[in-house]
C-alpha positions as CSV (number, residue, x, y, z in Angstrom):
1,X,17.2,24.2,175.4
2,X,15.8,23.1,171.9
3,X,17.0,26.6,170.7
4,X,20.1,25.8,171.6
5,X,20.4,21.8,170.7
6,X,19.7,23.0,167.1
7,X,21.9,25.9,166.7
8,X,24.9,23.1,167.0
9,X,25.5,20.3,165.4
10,X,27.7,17.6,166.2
11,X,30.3,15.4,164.5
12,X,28.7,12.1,164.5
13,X,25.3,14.0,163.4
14,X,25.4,15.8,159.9
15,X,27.6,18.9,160.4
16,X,30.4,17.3,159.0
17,X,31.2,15.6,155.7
18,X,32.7,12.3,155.7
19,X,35.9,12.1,154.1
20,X,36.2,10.4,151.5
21,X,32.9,12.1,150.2
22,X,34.6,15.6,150.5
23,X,38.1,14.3,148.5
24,X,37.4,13.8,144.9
25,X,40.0,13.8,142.4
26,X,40.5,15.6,138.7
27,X,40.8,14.3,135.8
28,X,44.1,13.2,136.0
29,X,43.9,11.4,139.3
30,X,45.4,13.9,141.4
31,X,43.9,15.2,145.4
32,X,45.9,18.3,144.8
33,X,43.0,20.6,144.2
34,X,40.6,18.8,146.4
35,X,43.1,19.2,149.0
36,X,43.7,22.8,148.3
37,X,39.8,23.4,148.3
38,X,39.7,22.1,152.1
39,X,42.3,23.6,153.3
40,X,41.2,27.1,151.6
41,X,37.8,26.7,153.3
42,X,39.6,26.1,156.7
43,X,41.4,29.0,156.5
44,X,39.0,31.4,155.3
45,X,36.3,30.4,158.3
46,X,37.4,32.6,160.8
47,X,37.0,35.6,158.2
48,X,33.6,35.0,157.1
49,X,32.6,34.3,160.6
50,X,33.7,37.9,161.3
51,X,30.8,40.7,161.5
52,X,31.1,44.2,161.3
53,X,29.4,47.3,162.5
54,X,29.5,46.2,166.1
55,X,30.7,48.6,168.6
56,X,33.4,47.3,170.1
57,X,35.6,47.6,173.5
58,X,39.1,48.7,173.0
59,X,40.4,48.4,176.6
60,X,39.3,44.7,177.9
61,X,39.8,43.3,181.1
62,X,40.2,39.8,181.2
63,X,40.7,37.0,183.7
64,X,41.5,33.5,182.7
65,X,40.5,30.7,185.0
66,X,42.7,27.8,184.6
67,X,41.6,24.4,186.3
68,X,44.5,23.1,188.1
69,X,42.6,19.8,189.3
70,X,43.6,16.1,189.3
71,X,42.1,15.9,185.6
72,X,44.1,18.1,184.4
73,X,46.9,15.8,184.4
74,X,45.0,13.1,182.0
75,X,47.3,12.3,179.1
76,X,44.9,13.0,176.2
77,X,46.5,16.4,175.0
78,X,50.4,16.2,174.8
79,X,52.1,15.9,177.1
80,X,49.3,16.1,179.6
81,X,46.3,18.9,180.0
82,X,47.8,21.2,182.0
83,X,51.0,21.1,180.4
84,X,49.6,21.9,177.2
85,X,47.5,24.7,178.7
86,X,50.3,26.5,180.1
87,X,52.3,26.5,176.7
88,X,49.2,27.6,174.5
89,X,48.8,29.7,177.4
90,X,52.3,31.7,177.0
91,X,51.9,31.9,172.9
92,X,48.5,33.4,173.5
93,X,49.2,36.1,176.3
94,X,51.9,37.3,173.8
95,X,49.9,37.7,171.1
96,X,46.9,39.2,173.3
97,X,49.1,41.9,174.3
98,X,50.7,42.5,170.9
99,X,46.7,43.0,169.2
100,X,45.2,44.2,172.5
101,X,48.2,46.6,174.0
102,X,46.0,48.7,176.3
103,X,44.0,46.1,177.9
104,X,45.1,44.0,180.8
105,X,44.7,40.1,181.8
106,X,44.5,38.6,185.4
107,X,45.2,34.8,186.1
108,X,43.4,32.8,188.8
109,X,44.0,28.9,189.3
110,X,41.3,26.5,191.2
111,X,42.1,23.4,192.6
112,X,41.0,21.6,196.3
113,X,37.9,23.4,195.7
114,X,39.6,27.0,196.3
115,X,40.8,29.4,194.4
116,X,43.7,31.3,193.8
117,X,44.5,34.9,192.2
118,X,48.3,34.3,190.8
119,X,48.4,37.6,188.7
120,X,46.4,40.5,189.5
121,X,45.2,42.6,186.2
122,X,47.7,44.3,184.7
123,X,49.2,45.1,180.9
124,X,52.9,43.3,181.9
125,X,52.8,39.9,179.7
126,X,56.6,39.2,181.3
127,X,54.6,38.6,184.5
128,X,52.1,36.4,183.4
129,X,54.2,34.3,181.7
130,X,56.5,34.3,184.5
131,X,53.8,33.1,187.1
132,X,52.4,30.3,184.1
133,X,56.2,28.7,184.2
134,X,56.7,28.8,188.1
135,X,53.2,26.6,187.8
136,X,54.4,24.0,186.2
137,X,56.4,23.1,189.4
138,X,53.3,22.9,191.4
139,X,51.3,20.0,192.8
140,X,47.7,19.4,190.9
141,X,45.2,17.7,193.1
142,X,41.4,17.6,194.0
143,X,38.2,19.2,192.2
144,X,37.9,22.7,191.7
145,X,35.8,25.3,192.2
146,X,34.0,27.6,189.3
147,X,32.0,29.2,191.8
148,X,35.1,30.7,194.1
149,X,37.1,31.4,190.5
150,X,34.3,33.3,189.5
151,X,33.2,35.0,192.7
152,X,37.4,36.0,193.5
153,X,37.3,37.3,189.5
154,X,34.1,39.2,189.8
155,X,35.9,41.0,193.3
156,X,38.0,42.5,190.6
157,X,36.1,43.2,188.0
158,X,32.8,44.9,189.7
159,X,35.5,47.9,190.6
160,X,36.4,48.5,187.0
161,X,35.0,51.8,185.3
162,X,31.5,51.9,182.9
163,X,33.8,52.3,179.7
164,X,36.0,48.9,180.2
165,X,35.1,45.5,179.0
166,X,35.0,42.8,181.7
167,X,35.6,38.8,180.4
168,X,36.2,35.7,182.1
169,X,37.6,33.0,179.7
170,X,37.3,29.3,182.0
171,X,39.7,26.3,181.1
172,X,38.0,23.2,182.8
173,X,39.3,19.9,182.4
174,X,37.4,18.6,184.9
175,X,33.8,17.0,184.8
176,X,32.6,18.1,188.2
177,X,33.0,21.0,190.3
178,X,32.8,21.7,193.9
179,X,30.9,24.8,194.8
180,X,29.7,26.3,198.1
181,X,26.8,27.5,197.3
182,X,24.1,28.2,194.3
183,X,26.1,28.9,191.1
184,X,23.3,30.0,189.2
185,X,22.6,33.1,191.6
186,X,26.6,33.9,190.2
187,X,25.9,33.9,186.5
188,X,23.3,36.0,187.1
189,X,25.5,38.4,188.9
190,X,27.6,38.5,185.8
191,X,25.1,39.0,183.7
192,X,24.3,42.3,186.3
193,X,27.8,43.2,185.8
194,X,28.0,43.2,182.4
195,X,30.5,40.2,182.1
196,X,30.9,38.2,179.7
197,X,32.2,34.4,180.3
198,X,33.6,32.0,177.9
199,X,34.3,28.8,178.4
200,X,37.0,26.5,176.9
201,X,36.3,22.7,177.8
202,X,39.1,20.1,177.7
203,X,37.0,16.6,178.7
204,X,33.2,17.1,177.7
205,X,30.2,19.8,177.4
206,X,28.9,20.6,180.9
207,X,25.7,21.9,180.9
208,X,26.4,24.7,183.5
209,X,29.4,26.3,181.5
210,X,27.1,25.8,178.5
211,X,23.8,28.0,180.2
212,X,26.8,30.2,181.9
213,X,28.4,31.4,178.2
214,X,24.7,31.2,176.8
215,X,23.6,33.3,179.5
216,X,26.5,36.2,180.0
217,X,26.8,36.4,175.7
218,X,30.1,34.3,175.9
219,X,31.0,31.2,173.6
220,X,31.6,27.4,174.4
221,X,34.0,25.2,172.9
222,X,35.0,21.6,173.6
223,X,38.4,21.2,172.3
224,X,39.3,17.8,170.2
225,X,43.5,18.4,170.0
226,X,46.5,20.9,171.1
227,X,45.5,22.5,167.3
228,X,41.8,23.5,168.1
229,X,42.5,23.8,171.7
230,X,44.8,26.7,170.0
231,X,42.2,28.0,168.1
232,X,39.9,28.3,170.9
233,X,42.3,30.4,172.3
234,X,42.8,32.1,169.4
235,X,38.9,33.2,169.6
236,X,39.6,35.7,172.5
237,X,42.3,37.8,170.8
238,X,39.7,40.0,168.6
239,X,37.7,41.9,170.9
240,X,33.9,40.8,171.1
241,X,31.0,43.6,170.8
242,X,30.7,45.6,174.1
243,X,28.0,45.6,176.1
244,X,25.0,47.9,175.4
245,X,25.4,49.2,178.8
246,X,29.2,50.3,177.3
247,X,29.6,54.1,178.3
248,X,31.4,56.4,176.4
249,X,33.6,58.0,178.7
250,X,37.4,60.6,178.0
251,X,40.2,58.4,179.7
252,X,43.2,60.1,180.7
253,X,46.7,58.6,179.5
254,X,50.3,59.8,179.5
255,X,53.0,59.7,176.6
256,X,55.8,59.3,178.7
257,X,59.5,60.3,176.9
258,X,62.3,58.0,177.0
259,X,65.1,59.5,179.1
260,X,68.5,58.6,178.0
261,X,71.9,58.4,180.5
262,X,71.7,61.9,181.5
263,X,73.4,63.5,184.5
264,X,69.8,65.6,185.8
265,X,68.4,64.9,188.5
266,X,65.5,63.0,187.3
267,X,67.4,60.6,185.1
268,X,69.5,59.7,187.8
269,X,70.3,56.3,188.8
270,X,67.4,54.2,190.1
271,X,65.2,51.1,190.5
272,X,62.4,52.0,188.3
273,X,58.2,51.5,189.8
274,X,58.1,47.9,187.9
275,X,60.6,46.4,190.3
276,X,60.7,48.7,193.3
277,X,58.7,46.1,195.5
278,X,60.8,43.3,194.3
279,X,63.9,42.3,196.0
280,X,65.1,39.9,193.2
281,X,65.4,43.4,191.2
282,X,66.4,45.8,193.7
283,X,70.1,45.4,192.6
284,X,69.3,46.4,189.1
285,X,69.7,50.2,188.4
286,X,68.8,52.0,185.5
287,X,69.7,55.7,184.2
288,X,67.4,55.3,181.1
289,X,63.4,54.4,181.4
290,X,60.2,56.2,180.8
291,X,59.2,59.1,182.6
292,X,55.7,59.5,184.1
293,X,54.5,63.1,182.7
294,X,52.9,63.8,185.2
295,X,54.9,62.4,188.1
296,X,58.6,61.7,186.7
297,X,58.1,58.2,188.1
298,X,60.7,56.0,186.4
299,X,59.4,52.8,184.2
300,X,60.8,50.6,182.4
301,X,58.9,49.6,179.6
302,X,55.2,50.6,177.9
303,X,52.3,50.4,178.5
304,X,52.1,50.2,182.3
305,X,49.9,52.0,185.2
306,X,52.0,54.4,186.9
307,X,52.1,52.9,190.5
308,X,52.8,56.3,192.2
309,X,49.7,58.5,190.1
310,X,47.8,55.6,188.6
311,X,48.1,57.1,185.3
312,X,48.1,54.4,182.0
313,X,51.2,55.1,180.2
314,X,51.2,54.1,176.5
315,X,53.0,55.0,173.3
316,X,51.5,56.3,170.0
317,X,52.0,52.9,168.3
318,X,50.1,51.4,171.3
319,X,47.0,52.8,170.8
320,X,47.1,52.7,167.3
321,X,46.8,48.8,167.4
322,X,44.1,49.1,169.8
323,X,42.3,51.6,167.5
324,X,42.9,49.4,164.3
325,X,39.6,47.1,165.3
326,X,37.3,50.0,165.1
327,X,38.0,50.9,161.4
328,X,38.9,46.9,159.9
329,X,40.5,46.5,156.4
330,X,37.4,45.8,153.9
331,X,37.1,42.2,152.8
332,X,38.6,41.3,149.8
333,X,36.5,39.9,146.7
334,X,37.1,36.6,145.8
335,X,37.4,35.5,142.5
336,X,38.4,32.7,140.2
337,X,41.5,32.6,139.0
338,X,42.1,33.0,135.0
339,X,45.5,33.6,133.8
340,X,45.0,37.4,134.3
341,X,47.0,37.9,137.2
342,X,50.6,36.2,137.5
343,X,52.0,37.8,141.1
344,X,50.7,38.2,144.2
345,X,51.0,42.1,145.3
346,X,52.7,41.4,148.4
347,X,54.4,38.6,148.7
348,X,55.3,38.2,144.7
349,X,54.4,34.3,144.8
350,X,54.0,33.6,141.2
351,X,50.4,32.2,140.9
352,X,49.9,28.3,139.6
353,X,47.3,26.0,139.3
354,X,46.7,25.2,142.8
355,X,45.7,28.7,143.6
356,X,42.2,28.4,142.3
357,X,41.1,31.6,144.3
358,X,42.2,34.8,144.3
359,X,41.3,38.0,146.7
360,X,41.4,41.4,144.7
361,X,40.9,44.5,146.5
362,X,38.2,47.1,145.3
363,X,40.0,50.0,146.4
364,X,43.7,49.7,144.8
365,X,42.9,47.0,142.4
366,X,45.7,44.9,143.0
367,X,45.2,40.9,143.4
368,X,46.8,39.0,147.2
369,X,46.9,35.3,147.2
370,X,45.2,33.4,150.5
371,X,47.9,33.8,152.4
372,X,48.5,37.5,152.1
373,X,44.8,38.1,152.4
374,X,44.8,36.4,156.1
375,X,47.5,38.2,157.4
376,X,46.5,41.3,155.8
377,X,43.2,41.2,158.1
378,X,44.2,39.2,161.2
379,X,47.8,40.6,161.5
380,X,48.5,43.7,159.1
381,X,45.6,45.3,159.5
382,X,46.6,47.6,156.4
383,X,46.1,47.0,152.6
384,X,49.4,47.4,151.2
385,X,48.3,47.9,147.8
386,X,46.4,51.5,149.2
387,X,49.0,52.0,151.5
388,X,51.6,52.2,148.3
389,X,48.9,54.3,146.3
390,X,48.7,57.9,148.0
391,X,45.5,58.9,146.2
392,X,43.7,55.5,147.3
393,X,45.2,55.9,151.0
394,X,43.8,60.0,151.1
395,X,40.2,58.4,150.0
396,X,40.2,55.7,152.5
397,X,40.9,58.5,155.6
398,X,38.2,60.4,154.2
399,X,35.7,57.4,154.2
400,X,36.9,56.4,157.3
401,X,36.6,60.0,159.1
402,X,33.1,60.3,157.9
403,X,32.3,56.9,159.8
């Protein structure tokens, strides 16, 4: 417990500068650079905080746990807890399943000390999203239960094969929980398992989600607005190192074609395998989809498990976004800015005095300004200036293939 008591520090402790100590101004009176300063550490956290060489999992598995309790209708995030969790909820499935197209996510909601699986795993963010609206019409009342969440998500996840990632990411807004039996003898089945739990606190630390993520290799956050609640969030998009227990293991997958209005027999009109059990859909026929290789099962739209063989469908583009964590874009250089450079490569923002920092690029020598060099990393995922530079590009494959 020390251990861990020293690894944080807290905001009325000394992790944090005061204010007005960390605003100085130049010598003309001006916040502007002090300003910029801050807001240039902010941003360039996350990408320091990054490590690499770790082996990590390309197709996760993850189920979120969402406390639909009493307290989640407090009023302290706008408009209410669970109303803010369901919105940051939607932008981050979205953007889970545009970085992590291969993996799949599974929702379960506690409340009256039970809980409930309202989306099994799957790769369809349409659904999820779907199921997180049709929640907001729903009554939230009594405690819940982390035990059952975990226990119902662990059903799941136990059945998954050696080579897949399992995570649980918990959103509690609730101080207590009502459990039937001993939680601890649960974490330590995770920890069996080889699943990792994260947990995302709305009210206060609890010491049992604290020892659970400390315990399963997971991380603990106590949100303090809707900005860092999103940034929590925003924690679980990059995939985390795999287990050492991670197999290596050949999984079979199918590059369906797209078959166009077509008068064959296997193009014919029909209700594709995504709505075939749903009678809302029934009435919706389609003479284009994607065609199950090895089946000819109709889908409509990538990736998805073919219901009739169980084989994952994806495109090319698909699993070359999965594949772009394994091989990152090297870290730019910073250096100070001297005149030297006047544009940034990308965008083409002509540099001024408030961009004290620049980020220049060993391999293709060109210079990005702080903006570009974020969403080169955490979007892009690609250096434009060797992208543009053939010779650069050819050296970077090589370097890459010998890895």
């Amino acid at each position: 417990m020390a251990d861990e008591e020293d690894e944080k520090e807290y905001r009325w402790e000394t992790g944090y500068e005061k204010t007005w100590e960390a605003i100085k101004e130049d010598e003309y009176g001006s916040l502007e650079f002090s300003v910029a300063d801050i807001i240039l550490k902010a941003k360039r956290k996350r990408q320091l905080e990054r490590k690499g060489g770790s082996r990590l999992g390309m197709m996760r598995h993850i189920y979120i746990i969402l406390d639909c309790s009493e307290k989640m209708t407090n009023e302290d995030l706008h408009p209410t807890r669970i109303f803010c969790s369901l919105k940051l909820l939607e932008d981050f499935i979205e953007e889970f399943f545009y970085q992590n197209p291969i993996s799949q996510i599974g929702i379960i909601v506690t409340r009256n000390k039970r809980a409930e699986k309202i989306s099994d795993l799957t790769g369809n963010p349409k659904k999820h999203i779907k199921e997180l609206k049709a929640l907001k019409n729903s009554s939230f009342t009594g405690e819940p239960s982390l035990q059952n969440s975990l226990e119902l998500a662990l059903k799941s996840l136990k059945l998954l094969p050696s080579h897949a990632t399992r995570e649980i990411v918990v959103i509690i807004g609730s101080l207590t929980t009502c459990d039937p039996g001993d939680i601890g003898e649960t974490i330590q089945t995770m920890k069996t398992e080889g699943v990792r739990c994260s947990v995302i606190g709305l009210a206060a630390e609890l010491h049992i989600c604290k020892r659970m993520a400390s315990v399963t290799g997971g991380i603990h956050g106590v949100v303090l607005d809707d900005k860092h609640f999103k940034e929590q969030l925003n924690l679980h998009i990059d995939p985390p190192p795999a287990a050492t227990r991670l197999d290596a293991a050949l999984v079979k997958m199918g590059f369906p074609h797209h078959a166009l209005q077509s008068s064959t027999a296997e193009t014919s009109m029909a209700v594709c395998m995504c709505h075939a059990d749903n009678m809302e859909d029934s009435d919706k026929l389609l003479n284009t989809g994607y065609l199950c290789p090895q089946c000819l099962s109709k889908h409509c739209e990538l990736p998805v498990e073919c219901r009739a063989c169980g084989l994952t469908l994806v495109s090319a583009p698909h699993l070359a976004r999965s594949y772009h964590y394994l091989f990152p874009v090297k870290r730019f250089k910073e250096i100070q800015y001297d005149g030297s450079s006047s544009n940034c490569f990308s965008c083409q923002k002509e540099f001024g005095q408030v961009d004290k920092k620049l980020y220049y690029c060993e391999n293709c020598h060109h210079t990005f300004c702080l903006d570009c060099e974020i969403f080169v990393h955490e979007s892009l995922h690609m250096c434009p200036g060797c992208a543009t530079n053939p010779e650069t590009y050819v050296k970077q494959s090589e370097n890459l293939s010998a890895r």
